[in-house]
N, CA and C atoms as a LAMMPS dump frame, in Angstrom:
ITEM: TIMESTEP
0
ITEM: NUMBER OF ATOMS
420
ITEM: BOX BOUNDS ff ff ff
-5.0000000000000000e+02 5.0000000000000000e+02
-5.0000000000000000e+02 5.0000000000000000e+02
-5.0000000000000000e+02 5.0000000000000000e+02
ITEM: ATOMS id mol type element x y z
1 1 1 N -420.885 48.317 64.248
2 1 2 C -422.153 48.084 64.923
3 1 3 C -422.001 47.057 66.045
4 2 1 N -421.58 46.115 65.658
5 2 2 C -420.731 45.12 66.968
6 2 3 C -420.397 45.437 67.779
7 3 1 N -419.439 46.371 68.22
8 3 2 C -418.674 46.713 68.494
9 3 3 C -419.255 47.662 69.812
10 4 1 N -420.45 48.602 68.977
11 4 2 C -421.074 49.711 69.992
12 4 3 C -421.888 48.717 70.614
13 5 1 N -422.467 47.835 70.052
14 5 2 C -423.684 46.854 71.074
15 5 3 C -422.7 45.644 71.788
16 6 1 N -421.692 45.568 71.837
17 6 2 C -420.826 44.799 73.203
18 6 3 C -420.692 45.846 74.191
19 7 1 N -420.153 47.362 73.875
20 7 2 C -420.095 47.985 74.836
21 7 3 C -420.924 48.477 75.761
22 8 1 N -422.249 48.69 75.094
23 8 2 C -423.787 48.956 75.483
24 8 3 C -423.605 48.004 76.442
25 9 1 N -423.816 46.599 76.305
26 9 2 C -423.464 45.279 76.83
27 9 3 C -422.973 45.453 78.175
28 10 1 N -421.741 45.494 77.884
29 10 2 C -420.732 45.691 79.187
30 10 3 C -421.48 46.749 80.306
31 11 1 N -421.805 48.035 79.875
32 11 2 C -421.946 49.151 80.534
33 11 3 C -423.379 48.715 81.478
34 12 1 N -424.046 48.008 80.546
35 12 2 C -425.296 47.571 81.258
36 12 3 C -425.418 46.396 82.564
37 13 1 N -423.941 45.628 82.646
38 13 2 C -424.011 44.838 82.807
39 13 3 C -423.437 45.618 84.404
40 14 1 N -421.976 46.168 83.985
41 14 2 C -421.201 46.647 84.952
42 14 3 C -422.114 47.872 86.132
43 15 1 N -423.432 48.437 85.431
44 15 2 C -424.499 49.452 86.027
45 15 3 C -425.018 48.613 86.898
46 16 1 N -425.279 47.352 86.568
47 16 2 C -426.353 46.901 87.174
48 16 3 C -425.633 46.095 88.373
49 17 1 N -424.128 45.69 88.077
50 17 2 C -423.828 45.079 89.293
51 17 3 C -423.229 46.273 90.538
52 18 1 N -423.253 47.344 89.896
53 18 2 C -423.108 48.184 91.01
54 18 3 C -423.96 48.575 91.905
55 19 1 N -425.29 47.947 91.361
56 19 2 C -426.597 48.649 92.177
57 19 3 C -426.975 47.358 93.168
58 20 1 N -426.251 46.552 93.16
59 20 2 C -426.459 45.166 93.482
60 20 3 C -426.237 45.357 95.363
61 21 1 N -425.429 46.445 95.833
62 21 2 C -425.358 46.113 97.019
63 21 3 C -424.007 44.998 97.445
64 22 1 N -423.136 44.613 96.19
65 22 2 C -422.397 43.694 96.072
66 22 3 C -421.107 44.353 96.552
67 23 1 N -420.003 43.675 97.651
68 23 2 C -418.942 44.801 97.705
69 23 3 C -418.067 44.057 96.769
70 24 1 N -417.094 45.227 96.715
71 24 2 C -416.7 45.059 95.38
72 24 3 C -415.528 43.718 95.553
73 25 1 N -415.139 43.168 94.219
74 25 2 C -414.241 42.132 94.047
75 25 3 C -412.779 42.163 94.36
76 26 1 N -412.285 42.923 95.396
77 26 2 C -410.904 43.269 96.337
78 26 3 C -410.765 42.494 97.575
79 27 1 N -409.533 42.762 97.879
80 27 2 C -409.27 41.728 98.877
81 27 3 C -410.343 41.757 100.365
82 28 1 N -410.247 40.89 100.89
83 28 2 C -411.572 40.782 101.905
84 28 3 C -410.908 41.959 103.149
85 29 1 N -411.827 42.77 103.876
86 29 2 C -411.87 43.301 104.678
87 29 3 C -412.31 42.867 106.019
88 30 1 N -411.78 42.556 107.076
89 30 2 C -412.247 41.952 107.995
90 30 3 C -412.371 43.516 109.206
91 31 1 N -413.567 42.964 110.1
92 31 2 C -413.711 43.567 111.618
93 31 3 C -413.423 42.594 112.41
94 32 1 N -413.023 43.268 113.712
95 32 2 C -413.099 42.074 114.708
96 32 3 C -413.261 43.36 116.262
97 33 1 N -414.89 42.216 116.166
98 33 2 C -415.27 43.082 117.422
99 33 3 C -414.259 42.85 118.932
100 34 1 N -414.733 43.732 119.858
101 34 2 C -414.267 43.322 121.13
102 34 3 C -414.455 42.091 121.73
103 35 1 N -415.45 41.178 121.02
104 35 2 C -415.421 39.918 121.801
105 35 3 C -414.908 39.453 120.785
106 36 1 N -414.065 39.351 120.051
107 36 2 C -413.042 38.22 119.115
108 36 3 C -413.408 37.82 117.904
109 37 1 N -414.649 38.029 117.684
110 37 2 C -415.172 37.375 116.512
111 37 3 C -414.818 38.754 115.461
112 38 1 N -414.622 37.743 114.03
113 38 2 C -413.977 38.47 112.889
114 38 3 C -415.147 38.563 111.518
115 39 1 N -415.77 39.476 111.115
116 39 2 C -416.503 38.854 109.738
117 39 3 C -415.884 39.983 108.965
118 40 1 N -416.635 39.331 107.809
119 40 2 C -416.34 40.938 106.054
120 40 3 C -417.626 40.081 105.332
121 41 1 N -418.087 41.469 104.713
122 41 2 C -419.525 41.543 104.473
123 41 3 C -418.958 40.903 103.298
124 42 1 N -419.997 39.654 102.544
125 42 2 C -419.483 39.513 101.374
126 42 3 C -420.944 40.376 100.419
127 43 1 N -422.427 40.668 100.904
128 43 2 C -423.102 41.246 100.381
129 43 3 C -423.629 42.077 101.468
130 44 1 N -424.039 43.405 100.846
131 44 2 C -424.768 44.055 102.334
132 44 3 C -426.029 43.713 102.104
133 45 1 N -427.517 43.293 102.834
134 45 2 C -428.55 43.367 102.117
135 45 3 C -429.063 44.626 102.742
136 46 1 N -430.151 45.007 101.845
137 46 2 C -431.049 45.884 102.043
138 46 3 C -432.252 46.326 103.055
139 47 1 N -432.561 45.038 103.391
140 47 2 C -433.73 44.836 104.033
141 47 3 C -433.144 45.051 105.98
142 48 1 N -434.292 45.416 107.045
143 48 2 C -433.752 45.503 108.375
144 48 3 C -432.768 44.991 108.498
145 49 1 N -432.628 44.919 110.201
146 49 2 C -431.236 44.884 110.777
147 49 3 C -432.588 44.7 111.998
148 50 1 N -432.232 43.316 112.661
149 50 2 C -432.684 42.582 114.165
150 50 3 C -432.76 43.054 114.827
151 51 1 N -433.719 43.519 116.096
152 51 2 C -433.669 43.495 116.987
153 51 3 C -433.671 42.447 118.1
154 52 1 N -433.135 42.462 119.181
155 52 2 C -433.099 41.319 120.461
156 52 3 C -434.234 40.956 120.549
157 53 1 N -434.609 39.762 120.727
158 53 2 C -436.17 39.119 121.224
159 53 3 C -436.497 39.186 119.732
160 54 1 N -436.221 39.121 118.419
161 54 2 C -436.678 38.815 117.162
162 54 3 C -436.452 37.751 116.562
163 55 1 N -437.346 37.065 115.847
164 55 2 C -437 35.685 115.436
165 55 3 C -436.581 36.102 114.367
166 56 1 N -434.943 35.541 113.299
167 56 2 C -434.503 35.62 112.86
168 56 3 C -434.054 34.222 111.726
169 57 1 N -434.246 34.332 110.496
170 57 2 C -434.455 33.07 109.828
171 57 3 C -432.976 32.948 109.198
172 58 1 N -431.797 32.295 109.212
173 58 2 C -430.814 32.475 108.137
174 58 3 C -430.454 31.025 107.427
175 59 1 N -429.971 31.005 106.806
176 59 2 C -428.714 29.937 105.643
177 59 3 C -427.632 29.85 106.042
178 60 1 N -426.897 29.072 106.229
179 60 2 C -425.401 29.295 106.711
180 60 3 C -424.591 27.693 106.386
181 61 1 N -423.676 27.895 105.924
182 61 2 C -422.626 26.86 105.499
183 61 3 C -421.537 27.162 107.454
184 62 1 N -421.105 26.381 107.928
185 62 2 C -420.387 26.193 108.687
186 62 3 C -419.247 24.69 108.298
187 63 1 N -418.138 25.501 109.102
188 63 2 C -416.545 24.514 108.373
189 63 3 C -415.969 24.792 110.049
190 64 1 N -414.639 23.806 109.675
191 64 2 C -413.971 24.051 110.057
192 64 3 C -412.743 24.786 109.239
193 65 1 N -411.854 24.922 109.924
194 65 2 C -410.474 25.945 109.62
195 65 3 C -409.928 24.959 108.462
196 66 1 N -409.992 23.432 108.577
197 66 2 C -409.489 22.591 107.251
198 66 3 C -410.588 22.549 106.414
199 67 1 N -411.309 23.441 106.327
200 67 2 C -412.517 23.336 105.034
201 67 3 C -413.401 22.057 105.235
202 68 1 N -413.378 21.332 106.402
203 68 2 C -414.613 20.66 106.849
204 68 3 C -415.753 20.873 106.599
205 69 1 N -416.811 20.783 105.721
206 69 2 C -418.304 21.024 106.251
207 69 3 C -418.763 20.276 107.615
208 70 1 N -419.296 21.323 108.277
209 70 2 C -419.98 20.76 109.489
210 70 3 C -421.49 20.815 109.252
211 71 1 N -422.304 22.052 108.796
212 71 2 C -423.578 22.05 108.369
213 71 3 C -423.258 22.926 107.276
214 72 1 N -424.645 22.689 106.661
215 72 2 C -425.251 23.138 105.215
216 72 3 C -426.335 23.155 104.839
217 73 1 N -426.888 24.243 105.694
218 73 2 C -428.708 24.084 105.554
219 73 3 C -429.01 24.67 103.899
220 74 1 N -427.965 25.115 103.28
221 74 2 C -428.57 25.362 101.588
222 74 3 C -428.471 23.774 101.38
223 75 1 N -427.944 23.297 101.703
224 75 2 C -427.832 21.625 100.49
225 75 3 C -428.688 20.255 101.832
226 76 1 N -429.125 21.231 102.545
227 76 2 C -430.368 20.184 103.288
228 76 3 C -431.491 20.987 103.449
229 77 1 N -431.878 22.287 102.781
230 77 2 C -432.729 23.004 102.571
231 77 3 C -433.849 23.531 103.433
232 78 1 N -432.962 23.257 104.739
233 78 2 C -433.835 23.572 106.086
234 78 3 C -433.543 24.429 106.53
235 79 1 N -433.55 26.261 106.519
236 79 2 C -432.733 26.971 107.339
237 79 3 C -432.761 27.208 108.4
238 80 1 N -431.996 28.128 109.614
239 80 2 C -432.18 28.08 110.909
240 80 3 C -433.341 28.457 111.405
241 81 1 N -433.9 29.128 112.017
242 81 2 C -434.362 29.706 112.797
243 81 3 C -434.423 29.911 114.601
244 82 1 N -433.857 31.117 114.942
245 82 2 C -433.688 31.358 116.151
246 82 3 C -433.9 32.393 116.544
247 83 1 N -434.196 32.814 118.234
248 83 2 C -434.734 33.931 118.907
249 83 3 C -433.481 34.624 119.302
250 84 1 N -433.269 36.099 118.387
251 84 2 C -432.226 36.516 118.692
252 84 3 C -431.903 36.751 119.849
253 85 1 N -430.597 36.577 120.709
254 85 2 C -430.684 36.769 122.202
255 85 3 C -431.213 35.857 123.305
256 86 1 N -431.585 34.787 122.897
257 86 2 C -432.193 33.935 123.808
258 86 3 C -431.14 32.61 123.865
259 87 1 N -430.014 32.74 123.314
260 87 2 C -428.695 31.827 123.313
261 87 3 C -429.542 30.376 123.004
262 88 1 N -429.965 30.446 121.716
263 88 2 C -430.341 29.475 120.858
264 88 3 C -429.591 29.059 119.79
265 89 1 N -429.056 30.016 119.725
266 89 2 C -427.668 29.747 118.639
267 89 3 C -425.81 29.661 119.507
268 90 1 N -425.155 29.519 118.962
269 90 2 C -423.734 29.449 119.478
270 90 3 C -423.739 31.473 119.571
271 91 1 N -422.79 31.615 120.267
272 91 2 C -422.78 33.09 120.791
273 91 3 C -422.046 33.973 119.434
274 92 1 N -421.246 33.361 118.577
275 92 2 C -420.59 33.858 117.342
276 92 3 C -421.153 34.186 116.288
277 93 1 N -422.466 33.016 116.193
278 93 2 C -422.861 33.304 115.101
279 93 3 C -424.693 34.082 115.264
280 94 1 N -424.938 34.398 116.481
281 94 2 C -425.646 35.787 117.363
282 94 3 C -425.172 36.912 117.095
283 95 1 N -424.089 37.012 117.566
284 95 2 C -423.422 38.57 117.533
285 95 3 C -423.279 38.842 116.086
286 96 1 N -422.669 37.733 114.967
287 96 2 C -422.468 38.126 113.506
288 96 3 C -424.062 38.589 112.856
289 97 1 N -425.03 38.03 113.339
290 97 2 C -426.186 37.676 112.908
291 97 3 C -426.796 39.479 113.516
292 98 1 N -426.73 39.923 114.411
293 98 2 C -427.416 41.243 114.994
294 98 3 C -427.047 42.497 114.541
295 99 1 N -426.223 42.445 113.229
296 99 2 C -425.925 43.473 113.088
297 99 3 C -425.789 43.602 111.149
298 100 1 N -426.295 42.284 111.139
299 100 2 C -426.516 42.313 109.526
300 100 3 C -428.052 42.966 108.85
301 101 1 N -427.952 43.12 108.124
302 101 2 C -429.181 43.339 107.102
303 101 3 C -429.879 41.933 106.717
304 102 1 N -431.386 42.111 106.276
305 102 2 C -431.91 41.044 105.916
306 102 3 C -431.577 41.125 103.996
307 103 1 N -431.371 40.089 103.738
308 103 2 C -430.705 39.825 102.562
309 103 3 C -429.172 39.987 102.311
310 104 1 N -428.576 40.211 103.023
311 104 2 C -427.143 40.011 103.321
312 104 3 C -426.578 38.714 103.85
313 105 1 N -425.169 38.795 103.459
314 105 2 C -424.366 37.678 103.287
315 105 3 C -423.214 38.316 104.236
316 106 1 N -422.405 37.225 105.116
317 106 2 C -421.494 37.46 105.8
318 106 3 C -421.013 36.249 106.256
319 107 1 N -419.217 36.328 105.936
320 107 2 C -418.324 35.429 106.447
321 107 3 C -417.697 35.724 108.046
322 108 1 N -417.899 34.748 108.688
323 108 2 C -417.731 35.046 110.136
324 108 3 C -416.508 34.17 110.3
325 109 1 N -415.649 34.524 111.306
326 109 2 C -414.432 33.794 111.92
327 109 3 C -414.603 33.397 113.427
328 110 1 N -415.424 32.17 114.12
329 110 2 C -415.886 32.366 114.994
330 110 3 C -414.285 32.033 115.882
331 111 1 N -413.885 32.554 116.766
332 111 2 C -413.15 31.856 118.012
333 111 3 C -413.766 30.586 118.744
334 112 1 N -413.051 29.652 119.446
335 112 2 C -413.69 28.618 120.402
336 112 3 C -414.641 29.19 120.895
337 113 1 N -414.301 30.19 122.318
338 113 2 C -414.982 30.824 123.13
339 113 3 C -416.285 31.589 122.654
340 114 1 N -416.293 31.584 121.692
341 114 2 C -418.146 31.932 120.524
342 114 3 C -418.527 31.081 120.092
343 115 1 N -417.763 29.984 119.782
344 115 2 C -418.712 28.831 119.627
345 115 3 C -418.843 27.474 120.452
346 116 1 N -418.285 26.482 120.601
347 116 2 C -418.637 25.576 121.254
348 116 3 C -417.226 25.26 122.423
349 117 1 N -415.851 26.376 122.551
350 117 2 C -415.311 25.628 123.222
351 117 3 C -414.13 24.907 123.554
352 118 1 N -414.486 24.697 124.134
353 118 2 C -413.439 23.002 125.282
354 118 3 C -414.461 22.032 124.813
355 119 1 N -415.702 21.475 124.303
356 119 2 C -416.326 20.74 124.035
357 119 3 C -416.418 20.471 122.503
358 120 1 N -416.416 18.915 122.648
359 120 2 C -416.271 18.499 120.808
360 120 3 C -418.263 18.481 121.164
361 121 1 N -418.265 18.613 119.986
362 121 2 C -419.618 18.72 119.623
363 121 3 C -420.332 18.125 117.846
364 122 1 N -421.167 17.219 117.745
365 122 2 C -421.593 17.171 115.974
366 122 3 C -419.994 16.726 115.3
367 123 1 N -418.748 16.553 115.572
368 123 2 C -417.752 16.311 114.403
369 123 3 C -417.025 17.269 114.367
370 124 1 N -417.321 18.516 115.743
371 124 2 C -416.377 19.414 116.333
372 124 3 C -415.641 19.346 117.138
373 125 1 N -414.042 19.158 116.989
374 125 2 C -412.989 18.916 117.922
375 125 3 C -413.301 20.094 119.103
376 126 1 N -412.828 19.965 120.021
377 126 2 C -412.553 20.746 121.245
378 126 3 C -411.669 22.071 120.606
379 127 1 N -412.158 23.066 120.913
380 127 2 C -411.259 24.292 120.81
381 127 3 C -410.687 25.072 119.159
382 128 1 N -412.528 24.383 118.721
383 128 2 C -412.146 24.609 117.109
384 128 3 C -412.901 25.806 116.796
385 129 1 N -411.856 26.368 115.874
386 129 2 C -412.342 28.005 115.161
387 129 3 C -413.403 27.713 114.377
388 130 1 N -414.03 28.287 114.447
389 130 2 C -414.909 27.796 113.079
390 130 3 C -415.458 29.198 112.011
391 131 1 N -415.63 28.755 110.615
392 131 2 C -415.996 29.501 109.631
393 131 3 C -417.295 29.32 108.954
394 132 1 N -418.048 30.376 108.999
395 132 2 C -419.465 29.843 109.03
396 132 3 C -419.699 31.371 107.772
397 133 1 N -419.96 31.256 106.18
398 133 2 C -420.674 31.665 106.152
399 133 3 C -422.096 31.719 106.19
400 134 1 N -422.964 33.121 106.316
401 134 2 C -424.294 33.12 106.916
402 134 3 C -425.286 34.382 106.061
403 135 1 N -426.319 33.988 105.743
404 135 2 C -427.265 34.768 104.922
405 135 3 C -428.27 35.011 105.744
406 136 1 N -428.655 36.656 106.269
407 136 2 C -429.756 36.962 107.076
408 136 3 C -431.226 36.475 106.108
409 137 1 N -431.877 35.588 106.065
410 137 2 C -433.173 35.865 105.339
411 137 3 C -434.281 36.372 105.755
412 138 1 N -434.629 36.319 107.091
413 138 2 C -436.106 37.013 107.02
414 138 3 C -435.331 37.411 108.9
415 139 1 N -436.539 38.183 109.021
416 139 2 C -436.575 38.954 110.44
417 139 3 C -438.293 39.321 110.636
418 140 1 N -438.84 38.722 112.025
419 140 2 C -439.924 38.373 112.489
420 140 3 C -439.524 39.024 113.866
C-alpha cells in the first residue's frame, strides 16, 4: 500500500511539473541574436509578449561576470518599470525583455555595447559584460 501511494505521489508530482511551462532540467541552451546579446529561457511564461510603446513591469537580479550583484529589485522589492522602446532601460536588457512572455523568466548575457559600455557606471567597470537575470511581470 506504501508503495502504490509514493508512486501515485511521484506521478502527480512529475504531471504537474510538466504543465508548469518549466524547461526542462538539461544543460542551458543559449540564442544569440544579431546584435550580440545571448539569453536561455529559464521559464517560458504564459501570459503576452510586448509590444513597442508598452509599459513593461519586470524583476531582475543583475551581476557582473565575477558574480557581483549590481541590482536586486527582488531583495529591494521595487521592480522596474519602463517604456518599451523609449531607451529607458540599457539596450540588452530591451531587446531580452521584447520578446519574452509575461510570467517568464530569462537569463541574459548582455555585451558592453548593450549595456553601459566604455563607461563605469553604479560599481560598473568600463566594458563590463553583464548577467542579468529578468522576470517579465506585467505588460501595460
Amino acid at each position: 500500500m506504501k508503495t502504490t501511494s509514493l508512486i501515485t505521489l511521484l506521478l502527480i508530482i512529475l504531471l504537474l511539473s510538466c504543465r508548469t511551462g518549466r524547461i526542462k532540467d538539461q544543460e542551458e541552451t543559449w540564442i544569440t541574436t544579431p546584435s550580440g546579446l545571448q539569453y536561455s529561457e529559464i521559464y517560458v511564461g504564459k501570459g503576452e509578449t510586448p509590444k513597442p510603446r508598452q509599459k513593461v513591469t519586470i524583476n531582475f537580479i543583475m551581476k557582473l561576470e565575477d558574480g557581483t550583484v549590481i541590482e536586486d529589485t527582488y531583495k529591494t522589492g521595487i521592480p522596474m518599470t519602463f517604456i518599451l522602446g523609449n531607451k529607458d532601460a540599457i539596450e540588452g536588457l530591451e531587446e531580452g525583455v521584447a520578446t519574452m512572455r509575461v510570467g517568464g523568466r530569462r537569463k541574459l548575457i548582455v555585451p558592453p555595447e548593450l549595456g553601459f559600455g566604455m563607461h563605469s557606471y553604479r560599481g560598473i567597470p568600463p566594458n563590463s559584460k553583464l548577467i542579468i537575470e529578468v522576470e517579465l511581470m506585467k505588460v501595460e
